[in-house]
LUMDO-559791 format. One line per field, with one value per residue: residue in three letters; x, y, z of N, C-alpha, C in turn. Coordinates in pm, whole numbers, plus 50000, padded with zeros to 5 digits. Layout:
N
marza: (ALA	...)
n.east: (X	...)
n.north: (Y	...)
n.up: (Z	...)
ca.east: (X	...)
ca.north: (Y	...)
ca.up: (Z	...)
c.east: (X	...)
c.north: (Y	...)
c.up: (Z	...)
***
This chain:
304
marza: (UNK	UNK	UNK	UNK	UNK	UNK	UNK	UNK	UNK	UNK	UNK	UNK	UNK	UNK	UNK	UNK	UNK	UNK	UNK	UNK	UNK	UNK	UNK	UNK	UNK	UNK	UNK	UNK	UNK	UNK	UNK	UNK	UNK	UNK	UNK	UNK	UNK	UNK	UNK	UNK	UNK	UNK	UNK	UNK	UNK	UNK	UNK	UNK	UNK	UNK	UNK	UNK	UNK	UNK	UNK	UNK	UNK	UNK	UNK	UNK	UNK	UNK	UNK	UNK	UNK	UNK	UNK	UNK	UNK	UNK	UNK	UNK	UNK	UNK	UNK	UNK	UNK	UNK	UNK	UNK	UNK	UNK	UNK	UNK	UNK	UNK	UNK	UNK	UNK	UNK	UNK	UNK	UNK	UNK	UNK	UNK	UNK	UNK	UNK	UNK	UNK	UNK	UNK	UNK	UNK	UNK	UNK	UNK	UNK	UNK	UNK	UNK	UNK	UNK	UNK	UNK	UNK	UNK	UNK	UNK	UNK	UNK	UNK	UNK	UNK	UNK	UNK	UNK	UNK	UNK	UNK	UNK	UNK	UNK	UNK	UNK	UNK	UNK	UNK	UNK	UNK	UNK	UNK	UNK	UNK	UNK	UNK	UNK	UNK	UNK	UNK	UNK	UNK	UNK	UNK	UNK	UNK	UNK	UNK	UNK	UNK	UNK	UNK	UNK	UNK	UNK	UNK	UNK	UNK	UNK	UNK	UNK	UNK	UNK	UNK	UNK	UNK	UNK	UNK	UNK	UNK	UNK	UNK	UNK	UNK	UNK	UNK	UNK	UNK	UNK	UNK	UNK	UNK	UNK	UNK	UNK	UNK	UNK	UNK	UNK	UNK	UNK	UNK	UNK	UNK	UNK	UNK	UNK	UNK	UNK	UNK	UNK	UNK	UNK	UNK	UNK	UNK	UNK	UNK	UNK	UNK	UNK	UNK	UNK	UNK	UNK	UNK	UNK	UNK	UNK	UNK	UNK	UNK	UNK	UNK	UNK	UNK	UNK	UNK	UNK	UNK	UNK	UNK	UNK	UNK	UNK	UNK	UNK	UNK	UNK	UNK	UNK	UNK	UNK	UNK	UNK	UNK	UNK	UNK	UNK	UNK	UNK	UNK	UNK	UNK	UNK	UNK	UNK	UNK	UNK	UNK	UNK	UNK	UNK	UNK	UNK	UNK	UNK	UNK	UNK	UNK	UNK	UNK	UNK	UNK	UNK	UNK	UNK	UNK	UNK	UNK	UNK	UNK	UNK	UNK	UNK	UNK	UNK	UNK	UNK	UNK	UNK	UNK	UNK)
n.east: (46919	46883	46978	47076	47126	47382	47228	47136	46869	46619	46718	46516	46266	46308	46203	45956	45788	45455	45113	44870	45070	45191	45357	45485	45527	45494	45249	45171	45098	45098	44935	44765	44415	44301	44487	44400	44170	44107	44161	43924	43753	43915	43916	44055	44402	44398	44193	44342	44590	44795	44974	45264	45484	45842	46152	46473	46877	47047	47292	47451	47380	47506	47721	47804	47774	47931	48189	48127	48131	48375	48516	48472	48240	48032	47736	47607	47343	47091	46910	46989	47099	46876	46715	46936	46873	46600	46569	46826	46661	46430	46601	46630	46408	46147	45868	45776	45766	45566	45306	44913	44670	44472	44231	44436	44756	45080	45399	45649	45817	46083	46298	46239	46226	46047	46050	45993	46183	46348	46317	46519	46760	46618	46319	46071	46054	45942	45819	45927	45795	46070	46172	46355	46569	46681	46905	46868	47082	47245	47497	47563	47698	47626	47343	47381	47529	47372	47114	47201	47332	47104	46986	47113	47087	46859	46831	47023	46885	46773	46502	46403	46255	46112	46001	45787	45708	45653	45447	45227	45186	45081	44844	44690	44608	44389	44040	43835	43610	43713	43935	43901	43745	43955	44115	43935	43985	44265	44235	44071	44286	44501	44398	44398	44621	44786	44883	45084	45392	45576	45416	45435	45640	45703	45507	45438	45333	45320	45518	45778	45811	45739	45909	45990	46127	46135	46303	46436	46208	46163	45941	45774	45772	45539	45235	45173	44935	44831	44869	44536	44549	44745	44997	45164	45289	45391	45473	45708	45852	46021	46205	46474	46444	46415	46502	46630	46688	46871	46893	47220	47411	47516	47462	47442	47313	47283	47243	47058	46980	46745	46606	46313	46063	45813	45572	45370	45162	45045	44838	44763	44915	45118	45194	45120	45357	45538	45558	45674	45945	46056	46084	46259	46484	46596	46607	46835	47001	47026	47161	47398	47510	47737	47760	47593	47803	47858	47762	47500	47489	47338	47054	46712	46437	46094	45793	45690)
n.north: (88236	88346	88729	88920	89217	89410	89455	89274	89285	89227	89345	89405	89465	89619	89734	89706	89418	89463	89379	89235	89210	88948	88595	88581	88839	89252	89424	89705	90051	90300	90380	90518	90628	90514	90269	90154	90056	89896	89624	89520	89594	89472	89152	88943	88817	88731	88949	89177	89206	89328	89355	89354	89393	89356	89411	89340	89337	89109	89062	89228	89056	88797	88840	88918	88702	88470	88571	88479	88208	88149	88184	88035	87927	87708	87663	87889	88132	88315	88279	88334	88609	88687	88637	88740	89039	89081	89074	89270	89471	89460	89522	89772	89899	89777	89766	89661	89377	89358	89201	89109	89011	88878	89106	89327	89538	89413	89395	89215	88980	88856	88766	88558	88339	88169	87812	87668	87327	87059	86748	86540	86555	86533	86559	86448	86421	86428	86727	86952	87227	87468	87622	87933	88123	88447	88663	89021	89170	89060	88883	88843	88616	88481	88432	88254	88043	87932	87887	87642	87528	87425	87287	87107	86968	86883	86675	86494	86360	86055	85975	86130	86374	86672	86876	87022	86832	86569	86687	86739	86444	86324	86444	86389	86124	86171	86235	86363	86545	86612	86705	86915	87022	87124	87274	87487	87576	87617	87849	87985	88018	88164	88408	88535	88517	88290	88054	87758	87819	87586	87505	87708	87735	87531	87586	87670	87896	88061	88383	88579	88595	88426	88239	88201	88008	88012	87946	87727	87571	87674	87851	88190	88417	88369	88519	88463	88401	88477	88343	88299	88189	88191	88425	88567	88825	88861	88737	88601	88580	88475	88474	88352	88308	88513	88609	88910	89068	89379	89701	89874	90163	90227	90180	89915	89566	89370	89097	89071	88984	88923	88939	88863	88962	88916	89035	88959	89125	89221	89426	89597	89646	89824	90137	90239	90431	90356	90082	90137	90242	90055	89845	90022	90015	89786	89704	89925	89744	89499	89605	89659	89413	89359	89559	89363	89214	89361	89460	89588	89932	90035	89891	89947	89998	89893	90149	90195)
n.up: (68444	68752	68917	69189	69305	69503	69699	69769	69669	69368	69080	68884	69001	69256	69468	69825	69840	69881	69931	69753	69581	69326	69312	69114	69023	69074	69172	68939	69039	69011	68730	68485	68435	68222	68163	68371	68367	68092	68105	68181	67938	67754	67804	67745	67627	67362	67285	67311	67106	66899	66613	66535	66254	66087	66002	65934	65816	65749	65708	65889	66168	66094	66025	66311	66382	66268	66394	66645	66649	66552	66792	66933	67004	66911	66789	66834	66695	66510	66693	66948	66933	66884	67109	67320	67224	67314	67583	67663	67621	67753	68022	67951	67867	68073	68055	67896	67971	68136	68282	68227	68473	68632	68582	68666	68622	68595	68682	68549	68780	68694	68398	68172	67919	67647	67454	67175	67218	67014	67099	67003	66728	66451	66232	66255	66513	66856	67063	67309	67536	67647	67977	67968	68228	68222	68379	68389	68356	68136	67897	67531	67542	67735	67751	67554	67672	67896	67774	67611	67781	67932	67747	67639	67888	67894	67656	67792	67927	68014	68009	67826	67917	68058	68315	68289	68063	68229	68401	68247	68104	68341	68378	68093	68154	68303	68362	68131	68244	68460	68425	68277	68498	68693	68500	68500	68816	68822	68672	68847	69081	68913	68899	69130	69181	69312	69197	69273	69353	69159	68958	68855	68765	68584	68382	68036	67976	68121	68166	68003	67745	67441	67217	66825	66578	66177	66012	66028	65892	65631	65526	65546	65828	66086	66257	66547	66793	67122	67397	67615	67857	68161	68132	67951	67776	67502	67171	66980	66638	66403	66064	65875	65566	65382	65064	64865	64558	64520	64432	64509	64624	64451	64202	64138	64115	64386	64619	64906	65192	65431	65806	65900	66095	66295	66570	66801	67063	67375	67379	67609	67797	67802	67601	67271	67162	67385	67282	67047	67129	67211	67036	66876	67052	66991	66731	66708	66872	66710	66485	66554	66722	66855	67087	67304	67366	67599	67938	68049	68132	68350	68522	68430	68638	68656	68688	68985)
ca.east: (46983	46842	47054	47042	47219	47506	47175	47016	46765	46601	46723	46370	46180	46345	46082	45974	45641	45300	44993	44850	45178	45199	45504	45605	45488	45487	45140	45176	45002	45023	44934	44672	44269	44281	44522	44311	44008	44154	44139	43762	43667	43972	43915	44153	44496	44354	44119	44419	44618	44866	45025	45406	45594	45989	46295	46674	46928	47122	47457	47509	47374	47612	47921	47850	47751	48057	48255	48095	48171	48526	48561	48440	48034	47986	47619	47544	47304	47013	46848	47087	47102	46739	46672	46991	46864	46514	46696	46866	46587	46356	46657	46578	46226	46069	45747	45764	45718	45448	45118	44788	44645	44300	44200	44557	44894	45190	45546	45733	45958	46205	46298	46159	46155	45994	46073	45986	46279	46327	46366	46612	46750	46521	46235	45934	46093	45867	45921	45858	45842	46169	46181	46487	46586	46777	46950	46863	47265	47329	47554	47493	47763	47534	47265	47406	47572	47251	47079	47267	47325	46986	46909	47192	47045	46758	46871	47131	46762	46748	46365	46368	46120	46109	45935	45638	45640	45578	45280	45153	45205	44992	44725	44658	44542	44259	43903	43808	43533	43872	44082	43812	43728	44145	44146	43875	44027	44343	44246	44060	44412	44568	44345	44415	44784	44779	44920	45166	45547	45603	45352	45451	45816	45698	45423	45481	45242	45348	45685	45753	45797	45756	45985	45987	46182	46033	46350	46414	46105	46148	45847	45728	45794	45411	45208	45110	44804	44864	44758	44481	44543	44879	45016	45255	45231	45455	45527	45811	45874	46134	46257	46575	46452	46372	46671	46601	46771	46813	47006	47276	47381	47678	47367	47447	47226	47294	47148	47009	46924	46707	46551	46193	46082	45681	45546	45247	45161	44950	44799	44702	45040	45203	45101	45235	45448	45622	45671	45773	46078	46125	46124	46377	46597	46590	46679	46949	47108	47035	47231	47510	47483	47858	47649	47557	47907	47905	47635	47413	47580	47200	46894	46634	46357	45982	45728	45572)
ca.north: (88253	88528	88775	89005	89317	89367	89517	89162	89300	89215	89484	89450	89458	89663	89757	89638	89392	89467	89303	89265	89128	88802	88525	88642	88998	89311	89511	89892	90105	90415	90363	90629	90551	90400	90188	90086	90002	89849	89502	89485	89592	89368	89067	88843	88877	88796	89087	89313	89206	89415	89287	89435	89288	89426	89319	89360	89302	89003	89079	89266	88913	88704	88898	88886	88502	88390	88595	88408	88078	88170	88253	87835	87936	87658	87665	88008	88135	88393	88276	88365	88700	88802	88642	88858	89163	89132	89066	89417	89576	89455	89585	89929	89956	89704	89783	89491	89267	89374	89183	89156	88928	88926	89250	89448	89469	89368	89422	89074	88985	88822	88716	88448	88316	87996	87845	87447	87208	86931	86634	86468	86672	86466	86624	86436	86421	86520	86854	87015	87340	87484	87811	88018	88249	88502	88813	89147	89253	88890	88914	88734	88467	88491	88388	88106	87931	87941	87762	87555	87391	87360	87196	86956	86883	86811	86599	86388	86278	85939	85980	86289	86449	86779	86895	87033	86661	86448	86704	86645	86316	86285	86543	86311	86020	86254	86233	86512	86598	86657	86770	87113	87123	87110	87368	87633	87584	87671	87945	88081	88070	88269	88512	88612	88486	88182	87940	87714	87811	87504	87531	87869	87758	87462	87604	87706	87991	88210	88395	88712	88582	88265	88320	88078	88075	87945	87949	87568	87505	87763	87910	88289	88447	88396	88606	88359	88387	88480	88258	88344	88151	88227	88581	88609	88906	88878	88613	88680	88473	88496	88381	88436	88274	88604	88673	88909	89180	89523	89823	89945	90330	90270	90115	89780	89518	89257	88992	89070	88902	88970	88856	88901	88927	88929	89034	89012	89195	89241	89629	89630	89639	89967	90234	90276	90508	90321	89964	90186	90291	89940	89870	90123	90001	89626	89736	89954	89647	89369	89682	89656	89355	89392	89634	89260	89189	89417	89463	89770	90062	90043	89818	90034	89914	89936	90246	90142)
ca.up: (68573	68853	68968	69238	69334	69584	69822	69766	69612	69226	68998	68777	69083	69392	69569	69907	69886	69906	69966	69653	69437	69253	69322	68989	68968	69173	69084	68937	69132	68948	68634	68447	68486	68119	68222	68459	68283	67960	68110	68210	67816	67649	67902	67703	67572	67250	67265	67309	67022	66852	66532	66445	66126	66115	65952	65940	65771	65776	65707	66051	66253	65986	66074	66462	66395	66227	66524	66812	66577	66521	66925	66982	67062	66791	66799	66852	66581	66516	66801	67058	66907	66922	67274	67389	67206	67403	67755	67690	67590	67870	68103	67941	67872	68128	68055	67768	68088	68195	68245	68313	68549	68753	68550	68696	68547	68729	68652	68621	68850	68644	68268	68139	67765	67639	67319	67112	67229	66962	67207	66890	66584	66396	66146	66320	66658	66939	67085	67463	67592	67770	67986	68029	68283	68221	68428	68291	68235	68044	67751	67428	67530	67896	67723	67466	67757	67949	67715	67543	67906	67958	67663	67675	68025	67869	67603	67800	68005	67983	67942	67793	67965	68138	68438	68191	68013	68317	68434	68133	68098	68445	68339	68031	68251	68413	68250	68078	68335	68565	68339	68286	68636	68708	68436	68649	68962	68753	68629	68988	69136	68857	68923	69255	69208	69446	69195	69339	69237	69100	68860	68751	68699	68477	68282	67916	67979	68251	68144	67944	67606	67375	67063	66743	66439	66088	65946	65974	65792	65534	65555	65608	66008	66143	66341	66634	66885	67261	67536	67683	67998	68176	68120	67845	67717	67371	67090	66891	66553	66289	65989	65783	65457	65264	65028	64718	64465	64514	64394	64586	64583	64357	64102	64107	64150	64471	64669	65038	65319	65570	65924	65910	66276	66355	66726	66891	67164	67446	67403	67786	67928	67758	67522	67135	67212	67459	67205	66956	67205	67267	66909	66807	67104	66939	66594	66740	66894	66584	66382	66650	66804	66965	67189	67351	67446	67697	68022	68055	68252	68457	68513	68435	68667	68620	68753	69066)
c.east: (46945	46962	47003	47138	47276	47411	47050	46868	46710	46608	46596	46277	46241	46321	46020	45806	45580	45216	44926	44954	45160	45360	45531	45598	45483	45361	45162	45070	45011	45085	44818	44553	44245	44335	44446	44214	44003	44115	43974	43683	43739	44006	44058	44279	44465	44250	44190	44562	44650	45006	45151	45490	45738	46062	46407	46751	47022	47267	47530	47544	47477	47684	47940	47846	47883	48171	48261	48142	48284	48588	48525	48300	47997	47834	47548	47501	47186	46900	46843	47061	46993	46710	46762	46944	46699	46563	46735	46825	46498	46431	46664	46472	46162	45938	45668	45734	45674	45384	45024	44709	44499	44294	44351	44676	44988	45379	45674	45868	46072	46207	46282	46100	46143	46007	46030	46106	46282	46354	46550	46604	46731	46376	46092	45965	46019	45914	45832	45864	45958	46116	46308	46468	46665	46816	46909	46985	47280	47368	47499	47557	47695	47433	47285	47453	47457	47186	47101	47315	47205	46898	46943	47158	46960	46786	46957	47023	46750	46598	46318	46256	46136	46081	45802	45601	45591	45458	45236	45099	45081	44802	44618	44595	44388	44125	43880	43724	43649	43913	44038	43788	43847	44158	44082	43953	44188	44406	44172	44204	44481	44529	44397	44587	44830	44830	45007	45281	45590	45515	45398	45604	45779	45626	45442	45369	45231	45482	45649	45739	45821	45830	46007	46025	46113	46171	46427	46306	46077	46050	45844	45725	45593	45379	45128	45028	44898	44805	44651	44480	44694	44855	45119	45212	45266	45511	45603	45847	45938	46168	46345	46578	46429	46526	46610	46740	46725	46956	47057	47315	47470	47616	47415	47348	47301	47194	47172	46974	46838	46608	46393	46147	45930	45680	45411	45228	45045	44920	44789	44835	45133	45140	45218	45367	45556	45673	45737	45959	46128	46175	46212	46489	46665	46639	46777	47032	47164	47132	47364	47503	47634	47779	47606	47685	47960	47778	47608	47454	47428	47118	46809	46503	46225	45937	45711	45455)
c.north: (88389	88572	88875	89090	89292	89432	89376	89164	89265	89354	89494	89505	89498	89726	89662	89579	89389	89389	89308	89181	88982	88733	88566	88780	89066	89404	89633	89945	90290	90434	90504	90538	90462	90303	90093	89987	89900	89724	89465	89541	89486	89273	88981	88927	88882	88920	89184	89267	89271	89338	89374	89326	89451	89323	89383	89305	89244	88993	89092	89166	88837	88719	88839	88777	88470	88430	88481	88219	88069	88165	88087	87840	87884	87670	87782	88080	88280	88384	88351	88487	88791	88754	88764	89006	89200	89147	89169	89486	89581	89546	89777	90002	89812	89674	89676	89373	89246	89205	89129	89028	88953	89076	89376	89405	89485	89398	89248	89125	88899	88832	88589	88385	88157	87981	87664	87408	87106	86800	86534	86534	86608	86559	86582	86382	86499	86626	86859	87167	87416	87646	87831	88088	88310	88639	88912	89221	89114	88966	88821	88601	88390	88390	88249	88031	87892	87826	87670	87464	87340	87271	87062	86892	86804	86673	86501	86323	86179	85884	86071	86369	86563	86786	86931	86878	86571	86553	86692	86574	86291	86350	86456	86194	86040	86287	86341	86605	86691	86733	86961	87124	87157	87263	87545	87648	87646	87838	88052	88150	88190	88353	88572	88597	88436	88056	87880	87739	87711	87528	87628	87865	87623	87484	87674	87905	88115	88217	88527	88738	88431	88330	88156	88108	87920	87932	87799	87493	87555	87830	88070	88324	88455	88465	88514	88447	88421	88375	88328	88287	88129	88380	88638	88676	88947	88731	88704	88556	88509	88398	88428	88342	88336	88637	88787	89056	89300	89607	89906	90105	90350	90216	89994	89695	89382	89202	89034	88933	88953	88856	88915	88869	88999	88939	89065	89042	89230	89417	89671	89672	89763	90027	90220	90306	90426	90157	90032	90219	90159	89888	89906	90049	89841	89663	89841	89831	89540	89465	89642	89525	89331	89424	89533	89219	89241	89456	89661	89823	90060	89933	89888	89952	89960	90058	90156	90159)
c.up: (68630	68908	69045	69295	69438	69735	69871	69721	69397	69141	68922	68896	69236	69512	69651	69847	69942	69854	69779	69528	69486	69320	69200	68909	69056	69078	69052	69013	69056	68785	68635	68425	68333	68083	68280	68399	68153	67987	68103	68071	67710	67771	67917	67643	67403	67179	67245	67217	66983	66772	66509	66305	66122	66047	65938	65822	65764	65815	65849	66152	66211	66075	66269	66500	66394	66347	66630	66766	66618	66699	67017	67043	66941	66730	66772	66714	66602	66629	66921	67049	66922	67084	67360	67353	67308	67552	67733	67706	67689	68035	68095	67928	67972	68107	67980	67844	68125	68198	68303	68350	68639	68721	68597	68672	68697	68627	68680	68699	68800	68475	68209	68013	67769	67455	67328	67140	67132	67084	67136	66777	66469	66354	66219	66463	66739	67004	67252	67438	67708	67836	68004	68124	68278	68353	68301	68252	68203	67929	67677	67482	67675	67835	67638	67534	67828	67904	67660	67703	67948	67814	67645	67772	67967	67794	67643	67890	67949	67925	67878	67820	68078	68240	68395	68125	68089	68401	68342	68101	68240	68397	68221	68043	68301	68302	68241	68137	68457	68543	68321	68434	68676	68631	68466	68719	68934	68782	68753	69082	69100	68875	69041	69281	69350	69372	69253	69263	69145	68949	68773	68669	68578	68377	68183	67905	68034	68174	68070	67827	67557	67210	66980	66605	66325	66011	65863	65885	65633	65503	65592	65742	65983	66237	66430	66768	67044	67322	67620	67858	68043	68198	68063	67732	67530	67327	66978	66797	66427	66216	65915	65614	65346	65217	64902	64684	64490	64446	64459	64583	64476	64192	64079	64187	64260	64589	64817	65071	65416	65673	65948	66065	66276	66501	66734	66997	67238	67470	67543	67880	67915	67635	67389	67141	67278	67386	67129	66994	67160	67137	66847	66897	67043	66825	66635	66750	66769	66460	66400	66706	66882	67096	67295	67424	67613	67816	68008	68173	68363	68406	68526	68555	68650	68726	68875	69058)
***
């Protein structure tokens, strides 16, 4: 859900447009000259690749789980918890939003995560792609109502099919000679940022982040691939199936938990320095995640 201030304006994005911005981006304009240049030597997002591995510790998420349980947010799980902790963090470091498009970065203009849908909570049940939108002050319970209505939407679809499943579904029809020239003409638009809104609100590709947990499968958090076509600049993937033994300070030996949490990242859109912030502000919150209950005293908004 978008929100906009009491001046009608987008708190991420409150600056007047210019010539030059995207329907879902406003371009920086003063960035530094290696900024600049970064795109035209790392073309692709997989060229600019930037692997993080991180983890937490469980207990903290638990406690604020079983809360939001206890409070009738039956559902609400480690999911909830990291989508709200990026949503905060994007409202304080923006810069995580970035990205880069026809060689120049842009500053999204909203929030925008994408995640696998099961269609049926069934093991070989086909899946879609949903997007969210969130506000940049959403609380955690902001965010778990959010989606949890949009999924039920989805699911009470008589055909279960999205707005991404039936283009799809059409696209699939179209001979493969089509289907690549369809896929140029595509990708000419994106360039100059002329796709059609529609497109941009159904496609699994455009948005700010795709996040995926391994923890249903039991499996290791993976370090997953960017898109190169779109402009999502971060994949975020977790799993809470690591448990082991350690020695506490009082020397006894007990059993952990933790949330292993992989990110990849597009290098082009901010400097070390500046994920590391973002970083620190994310494991602040997953320490605290109360801290979520309550909206951010400011919307930080991006440079121009």
């Amino acid at each position: 859900m978008k929100k906009k201030n009491k001046n009608n304006q987008n708190p991420l994005n409150p600056y007047k447009r210019k010539f030059g911005d995207r329907k879902d981006g406003r371009r920086i304009r003063t960035i530094e000259p290696l900024t600049i240049v970064e795109p035209f030597f790392m073309k692709t997002r997989n060229d600019a690749n930037n692997l993080i591995q991180d983890y937490i510790d469980l207990s903290y998420i638990n406690s604020y789980i079983r809360e939001k349980k206890a409070a009738g947010l039956k559902n609400f799980n480690a999911m909830h918890v990291l989508i709200s902790t990026y949503v905060r963090t994007v409202s304080q470091k923006p810069g995580i939003n970035r990205f880069v498009s026809g060689y120049r970065l842009f500053a999204r203009n909203s929030i925008d995560v994408i995640m696998e849908v099961k269609k049926e909570l069934a093991l070989n049940a086909p899946a879609t792609m949903v997007k969210f939108h969130f506000a940049p002050d959403s609380t955690a319970e902001e965010v778990y109502h959010e989606m949890n209505n949009k999924i039920e939407a989805y699911w009470n679809e008589e055909t279960k099919e999205n707005a991404f499943d039936k283009v799809a579904r059409l696209l699939k029809y179209i001979p493969r000679w089509i289907f690549s020239l369809l896929r140029k003409i595509f990708d000419i638009l994106d360039y100059f940022g002329k796709l059609p809104k529609f497109l941009l609100e159904v496609s699994p590709f455009h948005g700010s982040m795709v996040i995926t947990s391994m923890a249903s499968l039991g499996i290791p958090s993976i370090f997953h691939h960017l898109y190169n076509f779109g402009n999502i600049p971060m994949f975020i993937s977790f799993s809470t199936a690591r448990h082991t033994y350690e020695m506490n300070k009082d020397g006894k030996v007990e059993q952990k938990h933790y949330l292993d949490i992989n990110f990849t990242t597009d290098d082009r859109i901010c400097d070390g320095q500046y994920y590391a912030s973002a970083l620190h502000q994310m494991r602040v919150l997953l320490k605290n995640p109360k801290l979520l209950d309550k909206k951010p005293e400011a919307i930080i908004p991006d440079i121009r």
